[in-house]
DRENTORTOR-977304 format. One record per residue: x, y, z of N, C-alpha, C, CB in turn; residue number from 0. Coordinates in steps of 0.05 Angstrom, whole numbers, plus 32768, in hexadecimal, padded with zeros to 4 digits. Glycine has a CB too. Layout:
(rec (X Y Z) (X Y Z) (X Y Z) (X Y Z) NUM)
...
# end
This chain:
(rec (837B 8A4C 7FA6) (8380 8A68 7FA9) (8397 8A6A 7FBD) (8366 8A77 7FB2) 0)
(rec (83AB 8A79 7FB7) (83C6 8A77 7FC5) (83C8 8A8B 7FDE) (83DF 8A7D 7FAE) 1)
(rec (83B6 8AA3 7FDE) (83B3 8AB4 7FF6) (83A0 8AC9 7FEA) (83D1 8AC2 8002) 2)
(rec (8391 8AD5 7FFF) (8384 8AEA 8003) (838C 8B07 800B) (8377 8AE3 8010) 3)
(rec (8390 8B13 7FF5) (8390 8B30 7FF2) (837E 8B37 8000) (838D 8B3C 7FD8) 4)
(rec (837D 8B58 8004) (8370 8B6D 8012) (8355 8B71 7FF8) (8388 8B8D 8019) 5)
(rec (835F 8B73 7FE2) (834F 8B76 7FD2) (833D 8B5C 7FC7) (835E 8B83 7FC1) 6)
(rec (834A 8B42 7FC9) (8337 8B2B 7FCD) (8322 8B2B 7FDB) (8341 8B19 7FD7) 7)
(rec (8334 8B2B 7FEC) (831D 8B2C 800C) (830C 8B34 8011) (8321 8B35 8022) 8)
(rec (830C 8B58 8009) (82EF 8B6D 8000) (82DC 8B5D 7FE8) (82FB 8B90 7FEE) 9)
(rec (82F2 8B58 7FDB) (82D8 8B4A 7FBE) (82CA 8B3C 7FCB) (82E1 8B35 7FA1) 10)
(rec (82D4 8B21 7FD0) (82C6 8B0A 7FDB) (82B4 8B12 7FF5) (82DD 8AF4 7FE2) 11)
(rec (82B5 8B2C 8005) (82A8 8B30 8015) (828A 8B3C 800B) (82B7 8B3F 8025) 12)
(rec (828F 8B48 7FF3) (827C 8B59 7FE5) (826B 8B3A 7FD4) (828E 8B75 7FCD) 13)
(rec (8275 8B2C 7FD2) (8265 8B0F 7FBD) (8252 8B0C 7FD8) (8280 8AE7 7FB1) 14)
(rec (8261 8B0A 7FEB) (8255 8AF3 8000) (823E 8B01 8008) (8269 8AEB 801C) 15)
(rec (8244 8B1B 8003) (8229 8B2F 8011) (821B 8B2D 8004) (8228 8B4B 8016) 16)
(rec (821D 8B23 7FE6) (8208 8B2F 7FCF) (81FE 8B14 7FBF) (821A 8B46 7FB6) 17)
(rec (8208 8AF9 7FCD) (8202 8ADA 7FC2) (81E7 8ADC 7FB9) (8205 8AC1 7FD9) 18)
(rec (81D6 8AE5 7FC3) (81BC 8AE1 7FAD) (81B7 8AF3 7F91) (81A0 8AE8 7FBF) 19)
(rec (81D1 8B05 7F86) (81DC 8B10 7F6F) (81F0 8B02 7F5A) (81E8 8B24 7F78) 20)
(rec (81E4 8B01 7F42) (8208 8AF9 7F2E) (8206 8B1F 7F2D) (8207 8ADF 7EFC) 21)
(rec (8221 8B24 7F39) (822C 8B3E 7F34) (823C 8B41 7F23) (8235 8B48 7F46) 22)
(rec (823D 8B5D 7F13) (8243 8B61 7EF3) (8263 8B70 7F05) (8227 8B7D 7ED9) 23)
(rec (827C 8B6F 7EF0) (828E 8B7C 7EF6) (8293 8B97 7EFC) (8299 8B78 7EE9) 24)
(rec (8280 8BAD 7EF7) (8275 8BC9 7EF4) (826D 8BC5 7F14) (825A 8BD1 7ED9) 25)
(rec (8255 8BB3 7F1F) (8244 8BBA 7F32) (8254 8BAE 7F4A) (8226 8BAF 7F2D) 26)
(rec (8262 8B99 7F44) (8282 8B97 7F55) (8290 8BA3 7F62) (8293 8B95 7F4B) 27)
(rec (829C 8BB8 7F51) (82AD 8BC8 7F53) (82A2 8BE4 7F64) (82B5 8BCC 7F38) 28)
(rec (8281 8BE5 7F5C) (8279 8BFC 7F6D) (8273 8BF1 7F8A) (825E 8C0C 7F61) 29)
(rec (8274 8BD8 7F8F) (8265 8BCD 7FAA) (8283 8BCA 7FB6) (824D 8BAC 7FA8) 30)
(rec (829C 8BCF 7FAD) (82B7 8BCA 7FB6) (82C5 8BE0 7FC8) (82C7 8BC5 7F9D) 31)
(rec (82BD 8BF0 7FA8) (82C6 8C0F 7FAA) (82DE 8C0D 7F97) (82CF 8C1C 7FCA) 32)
(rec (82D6 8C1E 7F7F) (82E7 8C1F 7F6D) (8304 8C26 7F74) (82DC 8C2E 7F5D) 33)
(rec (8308 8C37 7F90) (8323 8C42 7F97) (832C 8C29 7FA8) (8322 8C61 7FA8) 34)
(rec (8329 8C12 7FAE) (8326 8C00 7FBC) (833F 8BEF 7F9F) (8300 8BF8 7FC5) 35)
(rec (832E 8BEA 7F8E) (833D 8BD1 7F7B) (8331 8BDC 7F5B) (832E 8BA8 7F86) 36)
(rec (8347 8BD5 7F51) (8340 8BD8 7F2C) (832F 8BC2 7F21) (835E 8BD6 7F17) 37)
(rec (832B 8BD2 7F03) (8311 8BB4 7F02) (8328 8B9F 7EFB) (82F2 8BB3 7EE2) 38)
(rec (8339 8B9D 7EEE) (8357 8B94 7EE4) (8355 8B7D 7EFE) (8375 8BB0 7EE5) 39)
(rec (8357 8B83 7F15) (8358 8B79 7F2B) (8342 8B6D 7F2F) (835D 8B86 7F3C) 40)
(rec (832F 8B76 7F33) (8311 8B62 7F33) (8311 8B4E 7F22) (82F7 8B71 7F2B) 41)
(rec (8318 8B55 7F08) (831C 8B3A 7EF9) (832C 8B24 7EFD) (8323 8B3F 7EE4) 42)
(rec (8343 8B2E 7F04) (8356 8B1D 7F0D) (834E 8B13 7F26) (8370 8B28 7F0E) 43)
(rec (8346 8B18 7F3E) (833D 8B0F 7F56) (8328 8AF9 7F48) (832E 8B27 7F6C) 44)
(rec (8311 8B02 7F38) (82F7 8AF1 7F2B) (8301 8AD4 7F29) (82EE 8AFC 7F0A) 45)
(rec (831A 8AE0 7F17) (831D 8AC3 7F05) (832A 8AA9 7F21) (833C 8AC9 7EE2) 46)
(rec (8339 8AB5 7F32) (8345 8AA8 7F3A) (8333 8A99 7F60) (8361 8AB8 7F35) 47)
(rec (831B 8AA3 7F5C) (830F 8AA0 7F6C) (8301 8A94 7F5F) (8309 8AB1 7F7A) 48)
(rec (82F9 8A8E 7F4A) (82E6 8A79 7F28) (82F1 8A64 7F32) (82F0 8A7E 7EFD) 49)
(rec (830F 8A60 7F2E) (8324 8A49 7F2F) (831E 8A3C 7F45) (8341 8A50 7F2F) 50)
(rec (831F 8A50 7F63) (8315 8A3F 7F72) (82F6 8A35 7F81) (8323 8A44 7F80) 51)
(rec (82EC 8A37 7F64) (82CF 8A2E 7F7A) (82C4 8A49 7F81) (82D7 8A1D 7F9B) 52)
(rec (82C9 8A5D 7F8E) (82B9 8A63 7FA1) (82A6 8A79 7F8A) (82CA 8A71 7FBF) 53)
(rec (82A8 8A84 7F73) (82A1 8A8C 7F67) (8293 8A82 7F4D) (82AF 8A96 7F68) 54)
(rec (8275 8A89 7F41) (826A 8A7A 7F2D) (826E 8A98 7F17) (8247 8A69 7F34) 55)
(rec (8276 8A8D 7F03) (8270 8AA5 7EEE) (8257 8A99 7ED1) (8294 8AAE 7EDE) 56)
(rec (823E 8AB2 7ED5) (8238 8AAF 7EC0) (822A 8AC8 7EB2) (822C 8A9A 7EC1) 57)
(rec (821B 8AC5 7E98) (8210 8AD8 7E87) (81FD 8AE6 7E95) (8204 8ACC 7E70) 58)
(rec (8201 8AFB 7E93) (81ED 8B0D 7E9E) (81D5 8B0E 7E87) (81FA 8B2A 7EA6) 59)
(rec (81B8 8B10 7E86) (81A9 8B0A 7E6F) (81A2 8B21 7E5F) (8191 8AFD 7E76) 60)
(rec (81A4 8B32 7E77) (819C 8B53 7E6D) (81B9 8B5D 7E58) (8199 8B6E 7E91) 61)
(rec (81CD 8B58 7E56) (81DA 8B60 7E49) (81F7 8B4B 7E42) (81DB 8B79 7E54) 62)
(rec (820E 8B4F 7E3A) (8221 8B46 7E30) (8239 8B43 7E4B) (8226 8B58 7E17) 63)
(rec (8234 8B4B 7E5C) (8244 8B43 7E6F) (8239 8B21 7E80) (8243 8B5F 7E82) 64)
(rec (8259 8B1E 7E8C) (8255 8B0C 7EA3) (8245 8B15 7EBB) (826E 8B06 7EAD) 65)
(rec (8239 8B08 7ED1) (8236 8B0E 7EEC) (8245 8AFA 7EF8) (821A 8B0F 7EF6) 66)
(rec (8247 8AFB 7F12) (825B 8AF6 7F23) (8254 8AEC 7F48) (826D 8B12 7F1F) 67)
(rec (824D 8AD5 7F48) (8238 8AD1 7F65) (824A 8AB7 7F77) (820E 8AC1 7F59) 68)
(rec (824E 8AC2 7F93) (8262 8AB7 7F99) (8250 8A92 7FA2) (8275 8ACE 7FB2) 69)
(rec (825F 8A84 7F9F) (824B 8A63 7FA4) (826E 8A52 7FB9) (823F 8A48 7F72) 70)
(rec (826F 8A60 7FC9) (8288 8A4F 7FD2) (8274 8A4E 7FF1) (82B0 8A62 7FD1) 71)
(rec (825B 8A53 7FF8) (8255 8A48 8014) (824E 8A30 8018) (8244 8A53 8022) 72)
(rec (8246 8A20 8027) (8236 89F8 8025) (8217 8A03 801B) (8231 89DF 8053) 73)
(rec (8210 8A1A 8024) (81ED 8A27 8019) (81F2 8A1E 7FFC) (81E5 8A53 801B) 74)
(rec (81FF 8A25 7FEC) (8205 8A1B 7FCE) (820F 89FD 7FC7) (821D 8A2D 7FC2) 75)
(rec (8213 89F2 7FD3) (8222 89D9 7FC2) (820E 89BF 7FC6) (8245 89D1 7FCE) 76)
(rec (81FB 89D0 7FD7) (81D7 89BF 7FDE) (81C0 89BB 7FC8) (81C3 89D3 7FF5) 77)
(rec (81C5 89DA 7FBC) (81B0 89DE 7FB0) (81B3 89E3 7F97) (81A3 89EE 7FB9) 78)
(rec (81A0 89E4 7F84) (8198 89E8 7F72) (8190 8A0E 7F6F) (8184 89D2 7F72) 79)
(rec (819C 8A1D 7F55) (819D 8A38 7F5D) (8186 8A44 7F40) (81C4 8A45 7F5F) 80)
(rec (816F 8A50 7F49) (816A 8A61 7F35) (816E 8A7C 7F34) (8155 8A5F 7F31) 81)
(rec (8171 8A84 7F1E) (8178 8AA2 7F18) (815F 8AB3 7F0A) (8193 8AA4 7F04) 82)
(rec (815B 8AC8 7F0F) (8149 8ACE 7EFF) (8154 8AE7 7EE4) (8134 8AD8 7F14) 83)
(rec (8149 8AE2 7ED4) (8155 8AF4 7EBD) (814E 8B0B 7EB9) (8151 8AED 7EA5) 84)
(rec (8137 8B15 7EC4) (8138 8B36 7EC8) (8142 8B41 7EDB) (8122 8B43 7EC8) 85)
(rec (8141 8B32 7EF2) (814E 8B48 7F04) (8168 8B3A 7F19) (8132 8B56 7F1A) 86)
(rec (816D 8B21 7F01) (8181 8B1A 7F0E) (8189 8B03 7F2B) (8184 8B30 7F11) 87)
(rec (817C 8B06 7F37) (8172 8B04 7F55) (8178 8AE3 7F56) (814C 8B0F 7F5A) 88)
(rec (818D 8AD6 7F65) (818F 8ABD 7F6B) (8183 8AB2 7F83) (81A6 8AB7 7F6B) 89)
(rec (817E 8A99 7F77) (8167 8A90 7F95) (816D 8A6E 7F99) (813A 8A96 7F8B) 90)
(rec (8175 8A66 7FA9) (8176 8A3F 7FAD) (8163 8A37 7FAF) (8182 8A30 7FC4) 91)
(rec (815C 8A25 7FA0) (8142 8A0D 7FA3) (8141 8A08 7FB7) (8140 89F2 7F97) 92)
(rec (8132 8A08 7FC5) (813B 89ED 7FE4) (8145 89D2 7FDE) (811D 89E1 7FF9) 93)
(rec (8150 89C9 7FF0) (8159 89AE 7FF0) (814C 899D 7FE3) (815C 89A5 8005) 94)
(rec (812E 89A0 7FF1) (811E 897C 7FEC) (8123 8979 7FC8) (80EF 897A 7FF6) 95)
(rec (8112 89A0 7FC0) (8114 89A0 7FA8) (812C 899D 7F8E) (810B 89B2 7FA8) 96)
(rec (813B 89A5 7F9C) (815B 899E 7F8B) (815A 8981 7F8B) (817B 89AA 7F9E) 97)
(rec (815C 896E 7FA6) (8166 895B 7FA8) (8152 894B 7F92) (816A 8953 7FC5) 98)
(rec (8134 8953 7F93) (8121 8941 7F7E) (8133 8939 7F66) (8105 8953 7F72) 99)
(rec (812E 8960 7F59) (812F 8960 7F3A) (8154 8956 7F39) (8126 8988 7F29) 100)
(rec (8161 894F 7F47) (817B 8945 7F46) (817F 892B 7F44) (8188 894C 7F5A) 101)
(rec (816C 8915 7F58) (8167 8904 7F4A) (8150 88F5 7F38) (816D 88FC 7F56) 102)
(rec (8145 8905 7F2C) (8135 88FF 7F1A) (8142 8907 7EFF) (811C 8909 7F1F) 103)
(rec (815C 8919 7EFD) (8169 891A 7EE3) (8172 8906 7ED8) (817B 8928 7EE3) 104)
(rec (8186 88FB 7EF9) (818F 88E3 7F02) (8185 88CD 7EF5) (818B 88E1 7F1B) 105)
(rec (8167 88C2 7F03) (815E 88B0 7EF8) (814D 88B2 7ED3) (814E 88A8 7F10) 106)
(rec (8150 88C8 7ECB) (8143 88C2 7EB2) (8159 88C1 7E9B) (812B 88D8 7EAC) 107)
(rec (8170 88D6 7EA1) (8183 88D8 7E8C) (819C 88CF 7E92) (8186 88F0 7E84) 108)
(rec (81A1 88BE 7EB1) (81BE 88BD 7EC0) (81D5 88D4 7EB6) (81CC 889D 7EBB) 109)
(rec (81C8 88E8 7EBE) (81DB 8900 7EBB) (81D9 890C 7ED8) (81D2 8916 7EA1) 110)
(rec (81F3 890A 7EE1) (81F6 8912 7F01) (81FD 8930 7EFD) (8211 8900 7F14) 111)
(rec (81E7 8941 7F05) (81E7 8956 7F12) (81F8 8968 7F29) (81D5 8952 7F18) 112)
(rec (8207 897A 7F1D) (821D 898A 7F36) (8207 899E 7F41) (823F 899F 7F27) 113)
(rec (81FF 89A3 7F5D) (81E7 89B2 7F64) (81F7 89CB 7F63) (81D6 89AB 7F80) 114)
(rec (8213 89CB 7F67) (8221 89F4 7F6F) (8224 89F8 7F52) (824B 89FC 7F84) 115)
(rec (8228 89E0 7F44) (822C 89F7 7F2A) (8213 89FA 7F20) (8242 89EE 7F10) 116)
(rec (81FD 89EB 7F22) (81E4 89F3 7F09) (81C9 8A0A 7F13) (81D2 89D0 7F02) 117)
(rec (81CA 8A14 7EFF) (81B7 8A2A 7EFD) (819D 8A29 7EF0) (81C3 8A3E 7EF2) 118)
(rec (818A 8A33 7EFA) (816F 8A33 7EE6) (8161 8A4D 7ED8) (8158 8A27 7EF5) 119)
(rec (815E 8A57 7ECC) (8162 8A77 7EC0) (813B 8A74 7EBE) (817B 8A7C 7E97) 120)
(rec (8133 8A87 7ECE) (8115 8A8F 7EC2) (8110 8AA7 7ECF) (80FB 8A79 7EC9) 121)
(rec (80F2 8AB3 7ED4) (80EA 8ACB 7EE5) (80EA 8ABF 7EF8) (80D2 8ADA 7EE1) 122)
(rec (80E4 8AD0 7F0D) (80DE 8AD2 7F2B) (80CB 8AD8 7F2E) (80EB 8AE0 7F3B) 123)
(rec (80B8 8AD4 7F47) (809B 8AE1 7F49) (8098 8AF6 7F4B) (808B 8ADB 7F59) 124)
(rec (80A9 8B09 7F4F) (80AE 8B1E 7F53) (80A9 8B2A 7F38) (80C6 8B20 7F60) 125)
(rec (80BE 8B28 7F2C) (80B7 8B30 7F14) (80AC 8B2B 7EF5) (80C3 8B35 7F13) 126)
(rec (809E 8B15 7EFF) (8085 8B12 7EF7) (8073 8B23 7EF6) (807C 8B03 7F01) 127)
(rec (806C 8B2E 7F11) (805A 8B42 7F0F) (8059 8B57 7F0D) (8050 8B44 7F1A) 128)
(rec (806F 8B5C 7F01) (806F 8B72 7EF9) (8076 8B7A 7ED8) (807F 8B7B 7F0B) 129)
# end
């Protein structure tokens, strides 16, 4: 990433606040302030904050869009990340637990595991109970 804009800077300030969110481009833009930056711009900031790392993009489940959750702190590149599919809500395994199921992929399939990029998609207890 070659420099930080005014309008970078807000984005990435708004990820960092909201890291336990994949945030949709719509809910972005309102946590920015639409008079702040275009979505044109959000996209373009997205992608080029994708490029470097500090940004994960993926499917949102509830509908046809991306979400958008920033993973550029050391809290991320530890752990293992679940998401939950109704309400969204990202959460890190703890360590011990990441580090297990990391090497036990390891040892059964020798398929080495990236912990910032992989995700696990289920409910939360939360909404479970409900």
């Amino acid at each position: 990433m070659r420099y930080l804009t005014k309008q970078r800077t807000r984005l990435l300030d708004v990820l960092k606040a909201h890291a336990d969110e994949a945030l949709s481009v719509d809910r972005l833009a309102n946590l920015v302030g639409r008079d702040l930056i275009s979505r044109s711009a959000i996209y373009r900031n997205l992608a080029s904050l994708e490029k470097a790392g500090l940004v994960k993009r993926s499917p949102l489940s509830s509908s046809q869009t991306n979400g958008y959750r920033f993973v550029g702190s050391d809290e991320c590149k530890n752990h293992l990340h679940l998401t939950c599919s109704v309400c969204g809500t990202v959460y890190h395994l703890p360590s011990p637990t990441s580090e297990n199921l990391v090497e036990r992929v390891l040892r059964d399939s020798d398929f080495q595991v990236t912990m910032s990029d992989s995700v696990l998609t289920g409910v939360c207890a939360r909404c479970k109970k409900n």
